[in-house]
C-alpha positions as CSV (number, residue, x, y, z in Angstrom):
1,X,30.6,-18.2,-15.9
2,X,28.6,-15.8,-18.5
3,X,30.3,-12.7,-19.1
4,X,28.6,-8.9,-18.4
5,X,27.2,-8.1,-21.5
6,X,29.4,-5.3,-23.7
7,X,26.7,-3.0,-25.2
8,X,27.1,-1.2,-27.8
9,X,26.2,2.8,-27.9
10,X,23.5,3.6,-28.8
11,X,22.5,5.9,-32.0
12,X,19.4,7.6,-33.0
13,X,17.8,6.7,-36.3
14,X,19.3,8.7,-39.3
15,X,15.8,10.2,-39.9
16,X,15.9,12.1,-36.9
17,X,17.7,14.8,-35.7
18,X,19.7,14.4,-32.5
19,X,18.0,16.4,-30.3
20,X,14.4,15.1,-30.5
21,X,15.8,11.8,-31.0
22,X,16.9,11.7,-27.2
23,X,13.7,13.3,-26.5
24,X,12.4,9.6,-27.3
25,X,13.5,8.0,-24.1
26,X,12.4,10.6,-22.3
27,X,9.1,10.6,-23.4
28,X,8.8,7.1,-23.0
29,X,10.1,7.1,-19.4
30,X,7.4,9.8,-18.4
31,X,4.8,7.4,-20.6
32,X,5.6,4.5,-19.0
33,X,5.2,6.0,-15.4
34,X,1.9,6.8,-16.5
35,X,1.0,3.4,-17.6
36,X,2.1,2.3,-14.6
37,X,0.2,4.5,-13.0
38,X,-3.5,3.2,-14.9
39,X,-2.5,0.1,-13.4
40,X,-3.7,1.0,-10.0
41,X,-7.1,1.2,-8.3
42,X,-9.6,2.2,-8.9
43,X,-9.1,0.6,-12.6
44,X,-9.1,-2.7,-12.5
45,X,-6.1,-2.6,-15.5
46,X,-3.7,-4.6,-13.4
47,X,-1.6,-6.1,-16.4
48,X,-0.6,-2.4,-17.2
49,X,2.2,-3.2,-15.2
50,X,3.7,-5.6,-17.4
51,X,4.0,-3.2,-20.5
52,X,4.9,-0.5,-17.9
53,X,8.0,-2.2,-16.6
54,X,8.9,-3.6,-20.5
55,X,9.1,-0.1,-21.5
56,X,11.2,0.9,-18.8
57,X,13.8,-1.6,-19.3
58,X,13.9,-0.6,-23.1
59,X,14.8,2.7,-22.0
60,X,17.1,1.7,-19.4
61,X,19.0,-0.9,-20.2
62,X,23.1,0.0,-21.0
63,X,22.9,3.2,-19.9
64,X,25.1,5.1,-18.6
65,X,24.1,6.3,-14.7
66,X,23.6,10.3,-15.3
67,X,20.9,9.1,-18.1
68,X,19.2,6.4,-16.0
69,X,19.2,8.6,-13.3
70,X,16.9,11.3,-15.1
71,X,15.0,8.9,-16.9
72,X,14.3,7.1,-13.7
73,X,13.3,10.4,-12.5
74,X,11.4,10.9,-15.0
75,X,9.4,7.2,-14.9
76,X,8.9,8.0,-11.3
77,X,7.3,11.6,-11.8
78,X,5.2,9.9,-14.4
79,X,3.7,7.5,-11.8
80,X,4.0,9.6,-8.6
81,X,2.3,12.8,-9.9
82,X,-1.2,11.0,-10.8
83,X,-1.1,8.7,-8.1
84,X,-0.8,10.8,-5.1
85,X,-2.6,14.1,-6.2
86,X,-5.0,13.5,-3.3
87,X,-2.2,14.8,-1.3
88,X,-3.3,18.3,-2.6
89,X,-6.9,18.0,-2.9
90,X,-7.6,20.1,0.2
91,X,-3.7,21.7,1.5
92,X,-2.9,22.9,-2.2
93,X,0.0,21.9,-5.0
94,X,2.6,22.4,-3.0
95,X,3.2,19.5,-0.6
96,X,2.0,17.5,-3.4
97,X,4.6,18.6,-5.6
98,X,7.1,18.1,-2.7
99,X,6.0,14.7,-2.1
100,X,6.6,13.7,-5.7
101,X,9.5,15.5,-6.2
102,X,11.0,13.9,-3.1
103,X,9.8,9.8,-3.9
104,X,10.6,10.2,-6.8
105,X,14.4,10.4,-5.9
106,X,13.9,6.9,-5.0
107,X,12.8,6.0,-8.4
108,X,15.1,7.4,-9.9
109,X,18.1,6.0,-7.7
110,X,16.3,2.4,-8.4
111,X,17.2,3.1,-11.9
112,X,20.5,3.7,-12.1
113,X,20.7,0.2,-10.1
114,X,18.4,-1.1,-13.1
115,X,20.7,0.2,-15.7
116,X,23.6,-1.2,-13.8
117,X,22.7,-4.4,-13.9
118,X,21.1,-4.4,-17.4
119,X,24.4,-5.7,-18.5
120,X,24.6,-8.7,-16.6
121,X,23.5,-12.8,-17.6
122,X,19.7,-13.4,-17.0
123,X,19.8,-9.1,-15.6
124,X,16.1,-9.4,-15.4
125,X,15.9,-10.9,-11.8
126,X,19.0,-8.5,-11.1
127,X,16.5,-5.6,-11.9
128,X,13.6,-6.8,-10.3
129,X,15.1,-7.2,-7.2
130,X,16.7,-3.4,-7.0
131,X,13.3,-2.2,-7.6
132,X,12.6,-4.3,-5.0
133,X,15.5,-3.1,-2.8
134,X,13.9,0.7,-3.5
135,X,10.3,-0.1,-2.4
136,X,12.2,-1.4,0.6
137,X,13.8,2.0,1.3
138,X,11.0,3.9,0.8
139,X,8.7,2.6,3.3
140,X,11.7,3.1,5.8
141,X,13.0,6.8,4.8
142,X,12.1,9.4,5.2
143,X,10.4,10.0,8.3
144,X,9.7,6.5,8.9
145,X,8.5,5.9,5.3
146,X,6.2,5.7,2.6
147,X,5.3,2.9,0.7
148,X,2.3,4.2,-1.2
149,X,2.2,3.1,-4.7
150,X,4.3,-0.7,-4.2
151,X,3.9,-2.3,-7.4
152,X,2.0,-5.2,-5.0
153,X,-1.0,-2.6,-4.5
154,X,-1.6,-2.5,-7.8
155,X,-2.7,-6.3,-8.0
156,X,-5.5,-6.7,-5.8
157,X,-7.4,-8.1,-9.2
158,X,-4.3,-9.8,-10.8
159,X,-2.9,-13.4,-11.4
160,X,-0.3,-12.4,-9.2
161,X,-2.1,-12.1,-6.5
162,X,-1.9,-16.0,-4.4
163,X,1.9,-14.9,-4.4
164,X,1.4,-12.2,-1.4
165,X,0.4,-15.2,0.7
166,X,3.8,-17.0,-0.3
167,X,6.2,-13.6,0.7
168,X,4.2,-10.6,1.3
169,X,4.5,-7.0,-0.8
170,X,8.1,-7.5,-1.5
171,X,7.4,-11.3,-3.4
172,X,4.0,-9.7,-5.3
173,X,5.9,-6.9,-6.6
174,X,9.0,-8.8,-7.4
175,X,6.8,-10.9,-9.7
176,X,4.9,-8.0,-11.2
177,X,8.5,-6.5,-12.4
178,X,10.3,-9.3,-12.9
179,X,7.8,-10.6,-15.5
180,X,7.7,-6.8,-17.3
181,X,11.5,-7.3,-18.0
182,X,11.3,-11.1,-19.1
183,X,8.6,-9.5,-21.4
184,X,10.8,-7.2,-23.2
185,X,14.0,-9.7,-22.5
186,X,12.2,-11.6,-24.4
187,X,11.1,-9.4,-27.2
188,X,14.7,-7.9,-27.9
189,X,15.9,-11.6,-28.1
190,X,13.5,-12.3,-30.6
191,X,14.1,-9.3,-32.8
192,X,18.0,-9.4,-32.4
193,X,20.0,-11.7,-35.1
194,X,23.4,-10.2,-33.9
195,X,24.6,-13.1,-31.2
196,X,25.5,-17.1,-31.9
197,X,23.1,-19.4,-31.3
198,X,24.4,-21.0,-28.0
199,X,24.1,-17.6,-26.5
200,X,20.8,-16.4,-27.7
201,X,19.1,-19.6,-26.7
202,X,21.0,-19.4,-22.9
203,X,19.6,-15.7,-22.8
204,X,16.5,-16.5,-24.5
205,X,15.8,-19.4,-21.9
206,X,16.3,-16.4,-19.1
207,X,14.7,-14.0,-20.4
208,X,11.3,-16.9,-21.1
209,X,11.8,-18.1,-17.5
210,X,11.3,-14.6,-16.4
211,X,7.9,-14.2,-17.4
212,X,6.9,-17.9,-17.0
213,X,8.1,-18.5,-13.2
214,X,5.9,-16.0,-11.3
215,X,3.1,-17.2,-13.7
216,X,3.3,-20.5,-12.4
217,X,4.2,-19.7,-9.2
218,X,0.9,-17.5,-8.6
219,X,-1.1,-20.8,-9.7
220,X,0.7,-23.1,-7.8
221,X,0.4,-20.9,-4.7
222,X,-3.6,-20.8,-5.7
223,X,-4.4,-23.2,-2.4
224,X,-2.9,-21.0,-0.1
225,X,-6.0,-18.6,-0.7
226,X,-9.1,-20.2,1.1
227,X,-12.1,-18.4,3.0
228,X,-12.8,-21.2,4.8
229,X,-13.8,-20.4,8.3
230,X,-11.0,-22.3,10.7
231,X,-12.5,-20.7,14.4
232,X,-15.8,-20.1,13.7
233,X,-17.4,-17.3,12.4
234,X,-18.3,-13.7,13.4
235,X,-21.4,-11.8,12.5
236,X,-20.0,-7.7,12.1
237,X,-21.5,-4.8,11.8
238,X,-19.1,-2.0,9.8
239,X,-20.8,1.6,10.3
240,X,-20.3,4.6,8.0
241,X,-21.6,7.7,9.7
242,X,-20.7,10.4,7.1
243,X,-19.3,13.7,8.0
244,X,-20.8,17.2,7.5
245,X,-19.2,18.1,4.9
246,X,-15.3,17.0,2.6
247,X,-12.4,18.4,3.7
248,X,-10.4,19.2,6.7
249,X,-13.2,21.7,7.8
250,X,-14.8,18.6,9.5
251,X,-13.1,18.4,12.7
252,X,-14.1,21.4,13.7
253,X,-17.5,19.7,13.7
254,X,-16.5,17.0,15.7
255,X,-19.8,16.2,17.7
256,X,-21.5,16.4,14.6
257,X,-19.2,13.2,13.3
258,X,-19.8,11.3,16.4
259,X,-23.9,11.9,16.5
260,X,-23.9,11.0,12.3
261,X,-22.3,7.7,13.6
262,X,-24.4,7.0,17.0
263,X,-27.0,7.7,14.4
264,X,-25.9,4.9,11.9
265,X,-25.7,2.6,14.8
266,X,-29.5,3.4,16.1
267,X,-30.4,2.8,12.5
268,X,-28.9,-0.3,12.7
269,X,-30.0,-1.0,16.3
270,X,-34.2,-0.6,15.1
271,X,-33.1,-2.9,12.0
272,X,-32.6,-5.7,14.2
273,X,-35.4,-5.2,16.0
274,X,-37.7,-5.0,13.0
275,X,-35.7,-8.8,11.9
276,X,-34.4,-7.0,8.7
277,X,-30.8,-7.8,9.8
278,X,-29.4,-10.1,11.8
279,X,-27.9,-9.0,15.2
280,X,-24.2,-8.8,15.2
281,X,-21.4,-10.1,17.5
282,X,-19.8,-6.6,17.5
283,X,-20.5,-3.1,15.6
284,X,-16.5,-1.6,13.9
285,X,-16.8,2.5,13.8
286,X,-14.0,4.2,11.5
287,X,-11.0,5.9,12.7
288,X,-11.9,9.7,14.0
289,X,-15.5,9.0,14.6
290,X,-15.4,10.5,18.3
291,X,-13.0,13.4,18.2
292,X,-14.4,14.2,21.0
293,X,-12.3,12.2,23.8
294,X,-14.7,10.7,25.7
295,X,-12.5,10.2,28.4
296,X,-12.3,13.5,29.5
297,X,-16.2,15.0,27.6
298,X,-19.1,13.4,29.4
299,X,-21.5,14.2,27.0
300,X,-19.7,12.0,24.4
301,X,-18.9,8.7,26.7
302,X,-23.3,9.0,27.3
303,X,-23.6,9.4,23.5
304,X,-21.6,6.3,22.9
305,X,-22.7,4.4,25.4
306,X,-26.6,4.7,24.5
307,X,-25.7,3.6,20.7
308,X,-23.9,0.5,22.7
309,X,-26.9,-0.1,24.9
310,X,-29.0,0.2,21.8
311,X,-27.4,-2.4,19.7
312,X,-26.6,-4.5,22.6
313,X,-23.6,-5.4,21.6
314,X,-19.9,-4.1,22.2
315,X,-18.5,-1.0,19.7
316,X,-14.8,-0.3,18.4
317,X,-14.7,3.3,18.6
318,X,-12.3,5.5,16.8
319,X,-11.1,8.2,19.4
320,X,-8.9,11.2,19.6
321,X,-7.5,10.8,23.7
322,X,-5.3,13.2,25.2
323,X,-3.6,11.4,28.3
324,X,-0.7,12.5,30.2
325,X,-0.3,15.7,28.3
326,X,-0.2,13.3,25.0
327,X,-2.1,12.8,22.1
328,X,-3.4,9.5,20.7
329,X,-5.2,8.5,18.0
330,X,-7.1,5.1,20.0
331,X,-9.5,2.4,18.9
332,X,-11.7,2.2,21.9
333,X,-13.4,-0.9,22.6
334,X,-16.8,0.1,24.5
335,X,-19.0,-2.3,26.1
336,X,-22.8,-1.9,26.5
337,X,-22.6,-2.7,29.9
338,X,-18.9,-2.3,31.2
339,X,-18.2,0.9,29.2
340,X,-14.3,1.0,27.8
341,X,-13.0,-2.3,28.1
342,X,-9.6,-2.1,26.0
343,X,-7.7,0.1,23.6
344,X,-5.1,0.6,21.1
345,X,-2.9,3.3,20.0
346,X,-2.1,3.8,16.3
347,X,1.6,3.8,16.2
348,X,2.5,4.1,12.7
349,X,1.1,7.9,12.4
350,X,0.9,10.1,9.1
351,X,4.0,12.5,8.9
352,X,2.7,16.2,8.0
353,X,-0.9,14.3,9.0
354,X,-0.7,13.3,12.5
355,X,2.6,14.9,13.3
356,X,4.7,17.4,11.5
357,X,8.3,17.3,11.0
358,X,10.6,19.8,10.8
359,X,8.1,22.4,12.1
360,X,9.9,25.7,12.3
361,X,11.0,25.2,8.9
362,X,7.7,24.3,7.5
363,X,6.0,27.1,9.3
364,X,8.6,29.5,8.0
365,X,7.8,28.4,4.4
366,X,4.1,29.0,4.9
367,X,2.2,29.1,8.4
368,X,-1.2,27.4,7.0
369,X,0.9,24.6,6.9
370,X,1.6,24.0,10.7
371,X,-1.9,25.3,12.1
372,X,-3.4,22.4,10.7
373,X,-1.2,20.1,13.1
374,X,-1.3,22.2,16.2
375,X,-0.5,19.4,18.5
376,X,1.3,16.4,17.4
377,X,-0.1,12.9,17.6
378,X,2.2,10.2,19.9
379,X,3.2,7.0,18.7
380,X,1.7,3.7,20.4
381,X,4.3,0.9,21.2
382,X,2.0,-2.2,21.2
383,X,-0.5,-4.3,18.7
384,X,-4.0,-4.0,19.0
385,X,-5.9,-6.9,19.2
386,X,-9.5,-6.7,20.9
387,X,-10.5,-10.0,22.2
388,X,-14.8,-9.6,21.6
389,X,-16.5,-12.4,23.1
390,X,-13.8,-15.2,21.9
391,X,-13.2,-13.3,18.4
392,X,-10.1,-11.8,18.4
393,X,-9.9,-8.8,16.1
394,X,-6.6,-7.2,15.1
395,X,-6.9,-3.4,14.6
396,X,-4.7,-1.6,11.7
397,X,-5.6,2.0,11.7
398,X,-6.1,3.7,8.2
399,X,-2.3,4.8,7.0
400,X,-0.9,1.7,8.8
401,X,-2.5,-0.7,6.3
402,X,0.2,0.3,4.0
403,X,3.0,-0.9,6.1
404,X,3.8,-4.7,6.1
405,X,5.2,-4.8,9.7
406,X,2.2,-2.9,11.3
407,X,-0.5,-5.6,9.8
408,X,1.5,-8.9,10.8
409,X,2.1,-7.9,13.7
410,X,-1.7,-8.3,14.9
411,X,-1.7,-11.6,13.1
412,X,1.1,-13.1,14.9
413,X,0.0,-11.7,18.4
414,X,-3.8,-13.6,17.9
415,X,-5.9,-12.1,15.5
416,X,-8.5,-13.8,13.5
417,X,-9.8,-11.2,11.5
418,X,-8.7,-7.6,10.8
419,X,-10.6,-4.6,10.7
420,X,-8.6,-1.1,9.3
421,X,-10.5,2.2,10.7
422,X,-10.5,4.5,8.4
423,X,-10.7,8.4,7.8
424,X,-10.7,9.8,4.6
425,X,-13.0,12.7,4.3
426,X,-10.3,14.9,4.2
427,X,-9.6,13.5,0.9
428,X,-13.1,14.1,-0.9
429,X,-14.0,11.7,-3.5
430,X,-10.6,11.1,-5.0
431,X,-8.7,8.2,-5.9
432,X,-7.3,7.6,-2.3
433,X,-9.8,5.8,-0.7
434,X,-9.8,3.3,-3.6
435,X,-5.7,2.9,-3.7
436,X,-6.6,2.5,0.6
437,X,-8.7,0.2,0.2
438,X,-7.2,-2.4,-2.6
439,X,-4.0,-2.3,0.2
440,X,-6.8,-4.0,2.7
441,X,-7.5,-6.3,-0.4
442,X,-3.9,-7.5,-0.6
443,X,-3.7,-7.9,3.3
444,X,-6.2,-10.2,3.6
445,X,-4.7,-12.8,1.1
446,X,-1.1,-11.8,2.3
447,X,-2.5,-13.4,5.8
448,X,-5.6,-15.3,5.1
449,X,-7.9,-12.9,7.1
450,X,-11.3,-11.4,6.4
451,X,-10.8,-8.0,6.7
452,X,-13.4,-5.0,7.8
453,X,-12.7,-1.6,6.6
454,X,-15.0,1.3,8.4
455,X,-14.4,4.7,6.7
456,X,-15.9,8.1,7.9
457,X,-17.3,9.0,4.9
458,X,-16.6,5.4,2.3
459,X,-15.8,3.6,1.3
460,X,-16.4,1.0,3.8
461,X,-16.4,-2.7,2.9
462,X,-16.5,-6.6,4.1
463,X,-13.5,-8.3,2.8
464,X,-13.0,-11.9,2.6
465,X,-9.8,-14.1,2.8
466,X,-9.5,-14.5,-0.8
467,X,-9.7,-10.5,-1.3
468,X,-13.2,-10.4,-2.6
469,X,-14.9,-7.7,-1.8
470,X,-18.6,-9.1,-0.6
471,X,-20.2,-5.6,0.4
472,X,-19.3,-2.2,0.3
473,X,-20.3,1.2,0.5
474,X,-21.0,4.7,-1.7
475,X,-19.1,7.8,-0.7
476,X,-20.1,10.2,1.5
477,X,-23.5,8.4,2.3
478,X,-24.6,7.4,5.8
479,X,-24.7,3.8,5.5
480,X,-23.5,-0.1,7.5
481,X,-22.7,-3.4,6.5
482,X,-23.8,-6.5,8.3
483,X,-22.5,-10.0,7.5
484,X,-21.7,-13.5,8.8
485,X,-17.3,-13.4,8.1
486,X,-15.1,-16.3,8.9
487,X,-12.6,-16.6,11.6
488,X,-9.4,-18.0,10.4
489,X,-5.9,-18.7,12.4
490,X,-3.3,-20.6,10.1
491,X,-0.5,-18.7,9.1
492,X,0.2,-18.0,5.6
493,X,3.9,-18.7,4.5
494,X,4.1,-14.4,4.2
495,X,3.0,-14.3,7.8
496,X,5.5,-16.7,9.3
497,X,8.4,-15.1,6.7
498,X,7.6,-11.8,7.9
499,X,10.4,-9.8,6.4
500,X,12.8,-12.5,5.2
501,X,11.7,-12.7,1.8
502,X,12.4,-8.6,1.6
503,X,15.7,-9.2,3.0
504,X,16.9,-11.9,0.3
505,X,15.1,-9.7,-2.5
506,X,17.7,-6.6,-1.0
507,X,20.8,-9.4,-0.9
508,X,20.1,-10.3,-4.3
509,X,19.7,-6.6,-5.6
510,X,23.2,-5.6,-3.6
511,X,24.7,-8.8,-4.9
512,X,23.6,-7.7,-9.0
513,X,24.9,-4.2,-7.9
514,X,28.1,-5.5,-6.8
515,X,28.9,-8.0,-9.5
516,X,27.6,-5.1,-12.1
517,X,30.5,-2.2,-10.5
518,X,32.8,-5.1,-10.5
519,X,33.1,-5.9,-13.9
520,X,32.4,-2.1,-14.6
521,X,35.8,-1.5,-13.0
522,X,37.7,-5.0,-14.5
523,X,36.2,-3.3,-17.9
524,X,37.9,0.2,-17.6
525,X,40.9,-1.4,-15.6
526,X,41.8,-3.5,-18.9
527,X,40.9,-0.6,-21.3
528,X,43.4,1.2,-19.6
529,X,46.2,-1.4,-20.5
């Protein structure tokens, strides 16, 4: 069996003093994240990734853990800090900075585990799976998660892509890494004279196979991505109301929402009638569209119901109920002539969104900060899927999209399409809605859905099976989509899997980890003799 690698110290070049010669890895740790960072929507520069992880493992691998950790730390505040500054665009630096500062931990755990396991025979695939492992734990912990920024939603226009329908998030992102440390696996190999032949080309092969297997495994899973319609099809109507105005500000105008979208959806209604679109088989409104609960306001069940009557046809309706003394944030489905038919309760809601944790600390820290969640939102406990006239439609409500569990959990309980309600005015026009909605791109070849995406205020698009994006929307314009979408009920290998492939990535990452502290231990145990 091959042997931990023994790697030598490293030393800075003689031209350089010592200090800003260990400001190099550093700075190229930060960098990196960065890079990492341009990867992701709305740039299309998916292959950033590769160079991103390639410097990463330069800087990582044989060292010891105190260095990996801050330069893991580092990587991670290099990609965090761009990514999620939408976080602050209307509460403020703070719980952006706190956000980072706090997911980035994980990052920087992830690589110590790379450095670890940098010394092992073909470490690559060792590495790939602990960063797999962390993106694991971080849409677990804390409060329930958060796995915004998975190397997998980075991809949505990437060769890498057919592999989400083969395992999901955990298999896309796998590939993504795994093929930035064969990259520079393969680079050092090629520039490094020091080992015997036999070696070298055993490592070399590794290091080759690392970049070349998720190539060819994303082409050979090609025929798993289809848009073939297997049920049928569906003609859908997505509406985009607008809002008053950006910002949080807007649900305090909360009839104002819900006439912009019965507006939309009149529009629509005298389109049909004038033969400039066809008539659809159901009309999708976005998450928050009727703050107003309608079960308990009048005025807003008559509003909806005349925009139903209208079209003629039945409307998903994002609602804000209050039942039993709890709060819900509920896809309504309302009927022209029946009125609310079914519903479903988002149940993976937004921490310090839709509920706050830790409330009398956070409200000791600065009171702003809890008024904006005066009443907390309840969970739901069971998948949505609206059954419209023999179409069964799985709903994924906005944050939920980025959770695995919460989208294959419609598929396997019936759904033939998807459609992800959406609110993100409070967000203005930054990067958000683009990360939000390349997540809805990944979900519909992870499970060979189309997938429908009304937002408040945009962007709201038609997604097809294959993740093409057929239609879409501007931001903060009034506007609906109407098109002819395929219904679809075979089960992608990622669907049936469900989380086994994470699993086996973690057993493989705790198996690297183990092997790694092992022979860490045999090493100081027999330097001791």
């Amino acid at each position: 069996m091959d042997q931990p690698d023994q790697l030598e110290p490293r030393t800075p070049p003689t031209w350089l003093g010592r200090r800003p010669a260990r400001l190099i890895p550093a700075a190229t740790a930060a960098l990196c994240g960065v890079v990492l960072y341009l990867s992701f929507p709305p740039r299309t520069l998916w292959w950033l990734a590769l160079p991103a992880f390639a410097g990463f493992a330069w800087v990582l691998r044989g060292r010891g853990w105190k260095s990996a950790l801050g330069l893991g730390y580092l990587f991670g505040l290099g990609f965090l800090l761009p990514l999620l500054v939408w976080t602050g665009v209307e509460v403020g630096p703070g719980p952006w900075l706190a956000l980072v500062a706090i997911e980035a931990i994980f990052v920087a755990l992830v690589g110590v585990g790379v450095a670890a396991v940098s010394r092992l025979p073909a470490w690559p695939i060792w590495a790939a799976a602990v960063w797999t492992a962390g993106e694991a734990i971080r849409a677990r912990v804390p409060f329930h998660g958060f796995p915004w920024g998975k190397i997998a939603f980075g991809q949505a226009d990437g060769v890498f892509l057919p592999l989400a329908a083969v395992g999901g998030t955990p298999v896309l992102g796998f590939a993504v890494v795994l093929c930035g440390f064969g990259l520079y696996e393969a680079g050092r190999l090629a520039a490094e004279g020091r080992r015997t032949r036999a070696v070298r080309r055993g490592a070399a092969a590794a290091a080759l196979l690392s970049v070349a297997v998720p190539v060819v495994g994303a082409v050979a899973a090609r025929p798993l991505v289809s848009d073939k319609a297997e049920d049928g099809t569906a003609t859908v109507a997505v509406i985009q109301g607008n809002v008053p105005r950006s910002g949080l500000e807007f649900n305090a105008q909360r009839r104002a929402v819900l006439d912009y979208h019965a507006r939309e959806t009149k529009k629509l209604a005298a389109d049909i009638k004038a033969g400039k679109v066809p008539k659809p088989d159901f009309v999708l409104w976005p998450e928050n569209s009727s703050d107003i609960d309608p079960f308990a306001n009048a005025d807003a069940a008559i509003e909806i119901d005349q925009a139903a009557r209208e079209v003629g046809v039945p409307i998903s309706v994002g609602g804000v109920v209050e039942r039993g003394g709890k709060l819900y944030n509920e896809q309504i489905l309302w009927d022209p002539a029946k009125g609310p038919t079914q519903t479903y309760d988002k149940r993976q809601i937004q921490p310090f969104g839709e509920y706050l944790p830790l409330r009398s600390l956070i409200g000791a820290i600065n009171k702003n900060w809890t008024s904006m969640v005066r009443q907390d939102f309840s969970r739901g406990t069971k998948p949505g899927v609206f059954d419209i006239d023999g179409a069964k439609v799985g709903l994924v409500t906005c944050y939920e999209a980025a959770f695995d569990w919460a989208v294959r959990s419609e598929v396997t309980d019936g759904a033939q399409l998807i459609s992800v309600p959406s609110n993100n005015a409070t967000f203005d026009r930054s990067e958000m809605t683009y990360q939000q909605l390349a997540m809805s791109r990944i979900r519909a070849v992870e499970h060979s859905r189309t997938v429908t995406v009304p937002v408040t205020s945009g962007v709201s698009a038609i997604i097809m099976p294959d993740g093409r994006i057929t239609q879409r929307t501007g931001m903060f314009v009034p506007a609906y989509l109407v098109q002819k979408v395929p219904l679809r009920s075979t089960e992608t290998p990622a669907t049936r899997l469900g989380i086994l492939p994470e699993i086996a990535l973690v057993i493989v990452a705790a198996g690297g980890l183990g092997w790694a502290i092992g022979a860490g231990v045999r090493g100081r145990r027999a330097a001791d003799v």
